[in-house]
C-alpha positions as CSV (number, residue, x, y, z in Angstrom):
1,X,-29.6,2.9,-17.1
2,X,-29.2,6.4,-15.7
3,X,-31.6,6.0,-12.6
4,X,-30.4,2.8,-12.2
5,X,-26.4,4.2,-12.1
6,X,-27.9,7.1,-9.0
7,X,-29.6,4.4,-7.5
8,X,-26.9,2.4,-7.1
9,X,-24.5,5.2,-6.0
10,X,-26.9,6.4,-3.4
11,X,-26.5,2.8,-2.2
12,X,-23.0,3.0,-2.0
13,X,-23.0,6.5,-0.9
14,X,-25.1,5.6,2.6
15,X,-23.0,2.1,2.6
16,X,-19.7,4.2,2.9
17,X,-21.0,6.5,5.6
18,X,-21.9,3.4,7.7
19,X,-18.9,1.8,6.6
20,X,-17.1,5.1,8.3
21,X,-18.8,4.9,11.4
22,X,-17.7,1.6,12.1
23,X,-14.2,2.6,11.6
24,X,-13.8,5.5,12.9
25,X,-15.8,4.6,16.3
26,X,-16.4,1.1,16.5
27,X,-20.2,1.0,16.2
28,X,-21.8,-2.1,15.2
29,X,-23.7,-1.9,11.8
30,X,-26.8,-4.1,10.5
31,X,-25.7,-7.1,8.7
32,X,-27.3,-5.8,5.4
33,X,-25.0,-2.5,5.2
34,X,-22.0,-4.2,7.1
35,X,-20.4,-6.4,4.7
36,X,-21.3,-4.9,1.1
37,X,-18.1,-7.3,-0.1
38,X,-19.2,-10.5,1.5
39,X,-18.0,-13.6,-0.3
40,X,-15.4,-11.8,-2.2
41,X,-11.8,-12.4,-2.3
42,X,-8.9,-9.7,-2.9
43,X,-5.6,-9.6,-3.5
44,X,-4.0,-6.2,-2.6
45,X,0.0,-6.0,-4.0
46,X,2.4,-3.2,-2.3
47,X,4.9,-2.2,-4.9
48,X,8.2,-3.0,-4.5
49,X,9.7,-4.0,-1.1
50,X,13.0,-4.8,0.5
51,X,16.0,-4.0,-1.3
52,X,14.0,-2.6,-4.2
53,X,12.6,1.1,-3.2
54,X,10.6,1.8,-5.8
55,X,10.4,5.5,-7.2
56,X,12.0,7.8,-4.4
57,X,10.2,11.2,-4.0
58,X,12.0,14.7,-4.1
59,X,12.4,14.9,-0.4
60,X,14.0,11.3,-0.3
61,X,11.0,9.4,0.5
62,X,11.0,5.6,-0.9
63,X,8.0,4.0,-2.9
64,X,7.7,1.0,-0.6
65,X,6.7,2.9,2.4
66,X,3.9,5.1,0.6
67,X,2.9,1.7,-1.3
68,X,2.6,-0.3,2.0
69,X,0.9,2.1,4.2
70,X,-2.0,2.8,2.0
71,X,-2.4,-1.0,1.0
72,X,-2.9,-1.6,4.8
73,X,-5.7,1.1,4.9
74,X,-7.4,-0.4,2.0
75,X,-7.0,-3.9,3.5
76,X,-9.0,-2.6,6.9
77,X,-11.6,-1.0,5.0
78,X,-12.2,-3.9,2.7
79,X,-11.9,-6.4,5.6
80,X,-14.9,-4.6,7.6
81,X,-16.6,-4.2,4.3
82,X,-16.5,-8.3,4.5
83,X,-14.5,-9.2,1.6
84,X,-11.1,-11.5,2.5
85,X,-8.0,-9.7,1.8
86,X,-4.6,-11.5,0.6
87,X,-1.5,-9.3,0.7
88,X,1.5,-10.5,-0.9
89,X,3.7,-9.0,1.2
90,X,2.9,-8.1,4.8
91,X,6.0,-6.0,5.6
92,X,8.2,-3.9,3.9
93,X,10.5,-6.8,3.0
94,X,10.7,-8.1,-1.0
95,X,9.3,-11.7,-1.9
96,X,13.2,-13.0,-2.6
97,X,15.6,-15.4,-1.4
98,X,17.8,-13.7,0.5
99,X,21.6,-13.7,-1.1
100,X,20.7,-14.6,-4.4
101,X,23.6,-15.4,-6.6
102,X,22.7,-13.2,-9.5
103,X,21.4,-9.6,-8.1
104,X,19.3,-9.4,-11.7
105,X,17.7,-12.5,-10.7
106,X,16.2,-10.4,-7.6
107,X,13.6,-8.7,-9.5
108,X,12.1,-11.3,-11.8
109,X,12.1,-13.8,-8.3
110,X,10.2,-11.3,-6.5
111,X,7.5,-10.7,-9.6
112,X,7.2,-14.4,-10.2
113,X,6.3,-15.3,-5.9
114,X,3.8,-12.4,-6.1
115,X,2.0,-13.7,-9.5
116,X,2.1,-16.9,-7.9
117,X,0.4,-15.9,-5.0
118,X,-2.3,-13.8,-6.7
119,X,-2.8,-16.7,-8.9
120,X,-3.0,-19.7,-6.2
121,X,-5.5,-17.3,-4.3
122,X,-8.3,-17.3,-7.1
123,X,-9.3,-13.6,-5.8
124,X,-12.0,-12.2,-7.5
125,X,-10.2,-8.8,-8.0
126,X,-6.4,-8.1,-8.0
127,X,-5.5,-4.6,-6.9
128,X,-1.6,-3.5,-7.0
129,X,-0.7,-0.3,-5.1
130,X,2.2,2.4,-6.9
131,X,3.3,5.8,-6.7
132,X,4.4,7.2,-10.3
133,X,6.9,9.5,-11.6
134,X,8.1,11.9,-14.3
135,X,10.5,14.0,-15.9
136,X,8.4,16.7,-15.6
137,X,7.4,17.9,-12.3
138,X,4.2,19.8,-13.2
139,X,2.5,16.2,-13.8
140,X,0.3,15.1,-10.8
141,X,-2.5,12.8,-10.3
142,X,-3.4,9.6,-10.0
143,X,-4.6,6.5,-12.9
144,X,-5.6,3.0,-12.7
145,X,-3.7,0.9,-15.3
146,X,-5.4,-2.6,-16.7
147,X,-4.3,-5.2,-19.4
148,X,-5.0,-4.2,-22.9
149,X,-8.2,-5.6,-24.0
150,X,-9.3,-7.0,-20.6
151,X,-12.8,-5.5,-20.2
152,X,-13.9,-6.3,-16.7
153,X,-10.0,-4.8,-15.8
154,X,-10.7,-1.8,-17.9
155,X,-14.8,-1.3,-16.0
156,X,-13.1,-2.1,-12.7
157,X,-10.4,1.0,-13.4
158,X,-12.6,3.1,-15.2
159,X,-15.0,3.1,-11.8
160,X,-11.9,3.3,-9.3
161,X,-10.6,6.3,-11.2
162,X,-13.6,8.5,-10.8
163,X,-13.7,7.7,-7.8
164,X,-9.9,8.7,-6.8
165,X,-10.0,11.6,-9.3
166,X,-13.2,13.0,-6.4
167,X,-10.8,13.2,-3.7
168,X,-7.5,13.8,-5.1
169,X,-7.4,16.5,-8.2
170,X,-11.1,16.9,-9.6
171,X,-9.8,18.9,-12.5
172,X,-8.0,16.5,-13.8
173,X,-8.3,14.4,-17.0
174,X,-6.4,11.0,-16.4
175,X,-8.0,8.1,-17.6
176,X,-8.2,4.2,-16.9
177,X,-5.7,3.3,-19.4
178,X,-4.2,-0.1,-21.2
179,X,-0.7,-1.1,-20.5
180,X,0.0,-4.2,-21.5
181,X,3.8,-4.2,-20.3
182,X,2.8,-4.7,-16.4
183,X,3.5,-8.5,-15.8
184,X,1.7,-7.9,-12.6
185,X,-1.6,-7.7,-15.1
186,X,-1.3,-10.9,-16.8
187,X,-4.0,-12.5,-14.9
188,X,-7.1,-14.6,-15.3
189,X,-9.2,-12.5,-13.0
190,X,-10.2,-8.4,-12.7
191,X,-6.7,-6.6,-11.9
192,X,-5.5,-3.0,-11.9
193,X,-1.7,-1.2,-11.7
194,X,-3.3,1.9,-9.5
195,X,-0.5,4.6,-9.2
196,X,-1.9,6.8,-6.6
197,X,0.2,10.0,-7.6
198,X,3.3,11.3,-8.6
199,X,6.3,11.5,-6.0
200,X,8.2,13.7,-8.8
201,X,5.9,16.6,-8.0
202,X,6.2,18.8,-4.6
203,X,2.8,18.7,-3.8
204,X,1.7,15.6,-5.3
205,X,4.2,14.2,-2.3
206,X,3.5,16.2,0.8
207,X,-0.1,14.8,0.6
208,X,0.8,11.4,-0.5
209,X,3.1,11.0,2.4
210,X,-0.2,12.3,5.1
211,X,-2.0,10.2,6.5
212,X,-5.1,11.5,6.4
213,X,-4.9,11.7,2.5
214,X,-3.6,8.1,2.5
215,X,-7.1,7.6,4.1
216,X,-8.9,9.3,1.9
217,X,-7.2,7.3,-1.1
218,X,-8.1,3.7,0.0
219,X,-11.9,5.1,0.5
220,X,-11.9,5.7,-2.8
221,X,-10.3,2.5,-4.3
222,X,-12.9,0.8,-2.0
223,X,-16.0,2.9,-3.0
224,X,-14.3,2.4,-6.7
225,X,-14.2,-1.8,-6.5
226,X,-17.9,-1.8,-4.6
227,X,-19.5,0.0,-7.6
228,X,-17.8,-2.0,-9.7
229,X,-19.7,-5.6,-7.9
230,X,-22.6,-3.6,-7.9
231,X,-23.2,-2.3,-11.4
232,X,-22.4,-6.3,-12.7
């Protein structure tokens, strides 16, 4: 099982480096190495939206933005990796009706037009983009959340957060976990929560708010969900 594992990471490991070449400089690749996620389907969800900002980072930066930029990456990468990408939202507007007569109504409406998207989509693998936050401003780093007892969700996060934890903070200890209280979870097919770092903590922000580290995280959540179709 070992030389099989470094087998298949070398595979991904030259696939990536193609995979960069093509983005970066336009370069045609061979078929083979060109579309690693052919026939797959994907569903990436930005966070929040619209009215609803999300966490807001010490130097005033909203959720939304952070969540939305770095889904748009990801949705590149994935699209020249061959796989077909859904959003549920496309801008940085919420999925509501726009004067809704009850403002709590605003929240649940929005959650129930995404699930139904992600569920009328039948995507192989549902991936929803966050930022986190905490009390304490010493916690960094970023985790992939699935639905408790959901084991293709939990092998799909456990190989996305190595993955992230390689180019974010490689000391760090964070875990796929469980958490059953995401509604965005409750689905019939592969899906994480991935919060990508913690706004509440000075560095933690200046990178996620760079562009170049934004980059560096959608690489990783791709390199994450290929290892994942290629260890099944």
């Amino acid at each position: 099982m070992g030389r099989n594992k470094n087998i298949i990471l070398a595979i991904i490991g030259i696939t990536i480096v193609m995979l960069s070449i093509s983005y970066y400089i336009g370069t045609y690749l061979p078929a083979s190495l060109e579309y690693p996620l052919n026939g797959k389907t994907i569903v990436i969800d930005p966070g929040h939206g619209g009215i609803d900002p999300g966490k807001v980072g010490l130097y005033g930066v909203d959720e939304k933005f952070i969540n939305f930029d770095i889904s748009m990456m990801l949705k590149e990468v994935l699209e020249i990796s061959g796989a077909k990408v859904i959003m549920t939202r496309e801008d940085n507007e919420g999925l509501y009706v726009e004067n809704v007569p009850n403002p709590s109504w605003i929240k649940s409406q929005d959650m129930l037009q995404r699930r139904k998207i992600i569920q009328e989509s039948k995507p192989d693998i549902m991936i929803s983009i966050h930022m986190n936050s905490f009390p304490d401003t010493n916690v960094y780093g970023p985790q992939t959340f699935y639905h408790e007892g959901d084991e293709q969700s939990e092998r799909l996060g456990k190989c996305i957060q190595e993955e992230l934890l390689q180019v974010s903070w490689k000391e760090s200890r964070r875990v796929a976990k469980p958490n059953s209280s995401y509604f965005i979870l409750k689905n019939h097919m592969p899906s994480l929560v991935i919060e990508c770092g913690f706004l509440s903590n000075v560095q933690e922000e200046q990178k996620l708010n760079d562009k170049n580290y934004q980059e560096s995280i959608a690489w990783a959540i791709v390199k994450g969900i290929m290892r994942y179709f290629y260890e099944e």
